[in-house]
C-alpha positions as CSV (number, residue, x, y, z in Angstrom):
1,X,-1.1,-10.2,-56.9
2,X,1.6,-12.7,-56.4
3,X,1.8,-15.4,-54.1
4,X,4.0,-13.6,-52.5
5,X,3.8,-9.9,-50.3
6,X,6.4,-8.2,-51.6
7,X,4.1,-6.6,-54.3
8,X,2.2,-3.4,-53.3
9,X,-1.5,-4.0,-53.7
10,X,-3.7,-0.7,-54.0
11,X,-6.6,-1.0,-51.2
12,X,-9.8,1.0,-51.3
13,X,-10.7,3.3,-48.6
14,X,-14.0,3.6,-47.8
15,X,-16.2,7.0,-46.7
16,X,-15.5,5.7,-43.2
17,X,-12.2,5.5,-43.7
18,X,-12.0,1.6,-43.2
19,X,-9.3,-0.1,-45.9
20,X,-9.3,-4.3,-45.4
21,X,-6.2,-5.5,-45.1
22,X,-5.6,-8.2,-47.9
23,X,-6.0,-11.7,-47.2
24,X,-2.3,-12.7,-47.9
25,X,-1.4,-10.6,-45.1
26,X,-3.5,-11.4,-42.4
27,X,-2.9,-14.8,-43.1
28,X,1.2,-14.3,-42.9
29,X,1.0,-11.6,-40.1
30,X,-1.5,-14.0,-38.5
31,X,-4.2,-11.5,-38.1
32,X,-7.0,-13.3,-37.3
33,X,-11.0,-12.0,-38.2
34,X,-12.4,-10.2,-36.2
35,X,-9.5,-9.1,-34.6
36,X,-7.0,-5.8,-33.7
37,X,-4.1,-4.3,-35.2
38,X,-1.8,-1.4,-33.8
39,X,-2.4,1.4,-36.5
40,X,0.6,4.3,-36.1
41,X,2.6,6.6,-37.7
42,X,6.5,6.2,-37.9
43,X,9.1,8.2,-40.5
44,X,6.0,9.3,-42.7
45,X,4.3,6.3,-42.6
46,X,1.5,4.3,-41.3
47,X,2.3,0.9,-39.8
48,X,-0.2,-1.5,-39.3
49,X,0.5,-4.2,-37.0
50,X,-0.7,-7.7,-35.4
51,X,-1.4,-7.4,-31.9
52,X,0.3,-10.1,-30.0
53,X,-2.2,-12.9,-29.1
54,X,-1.8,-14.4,-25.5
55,X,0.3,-17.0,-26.7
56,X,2.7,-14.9,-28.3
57,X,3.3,-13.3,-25.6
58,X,2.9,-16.4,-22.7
59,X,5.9,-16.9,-20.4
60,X,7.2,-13.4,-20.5
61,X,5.3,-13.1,-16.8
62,X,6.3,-16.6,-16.0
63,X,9.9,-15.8,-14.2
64,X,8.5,-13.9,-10.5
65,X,12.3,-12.2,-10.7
66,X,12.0,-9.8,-13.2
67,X,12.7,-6.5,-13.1
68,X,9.7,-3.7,-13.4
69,X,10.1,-3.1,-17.5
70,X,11.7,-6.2,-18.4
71,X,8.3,-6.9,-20.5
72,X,7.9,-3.4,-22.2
73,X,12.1,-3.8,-22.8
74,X,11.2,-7.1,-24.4
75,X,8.2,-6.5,-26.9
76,X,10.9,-3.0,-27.4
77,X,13.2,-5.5,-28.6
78,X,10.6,-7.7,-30.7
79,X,9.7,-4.1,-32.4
80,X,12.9,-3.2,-33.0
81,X,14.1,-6.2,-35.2
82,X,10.6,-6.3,-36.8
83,X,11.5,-2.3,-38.2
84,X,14.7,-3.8,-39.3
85,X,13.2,-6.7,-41.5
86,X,10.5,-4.0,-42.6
87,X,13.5,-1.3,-43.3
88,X,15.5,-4.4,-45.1
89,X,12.5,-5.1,-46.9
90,X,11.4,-1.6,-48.1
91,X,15.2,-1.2,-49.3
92,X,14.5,-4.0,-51.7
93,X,11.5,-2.8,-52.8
94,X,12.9,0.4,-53.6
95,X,14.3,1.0,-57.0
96,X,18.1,0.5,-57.6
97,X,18.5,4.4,-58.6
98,X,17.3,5.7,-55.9
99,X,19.4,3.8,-53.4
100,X,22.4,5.3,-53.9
101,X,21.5,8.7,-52.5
């Protein structure tokens, strides 16, 4: 594989169903070992996601004023515009032919 992450690597899947997630990609997603990921379905697909550490997500309790949801409405936002770098991203990836339908 490249230096890069933009080339799809095949990963085994063992009887147990565990696949590791390649080293490149913990290390630019920051996932540490051991650690969690959010595992999900979206659009046909499974997405596999960092959890946020605690200091990812410090501060966003720090202001007493906030409105009940302002958190979830936040990391909603930080989702959102992650999808949109991963839909920008897959559109790249995706052969020039098949783009234009």
């Amino acid at each position: 594989m490249s230096s890069g992450t933009r080339d799809p690597e095949v990963v085994r899947v063992s009887q147990k169903g565990q696949a590791t997630i390649p080293k490149t990609l913990r290390e630019k997603f920051g996932i540490d070992t051991p650690g969690e990921v959010f595992i999900y379905e979206e659009d046909e697909r499974i997405i596999v996601e960092p959890v946020p550490s605690l200091e990812e997500l410090g501060g966003i309790h720090a202001d007493a004023d906030r409105e009940r949801g302002e958190v979830i409405d936040r990391v909603r936002e930080l989702k959102h515009e992650e999808r949109r770098r991963e839909d920008a991203r897959t559109d790249r990836l995706r052969p020039a032919d098949s783009r234009d339908e």
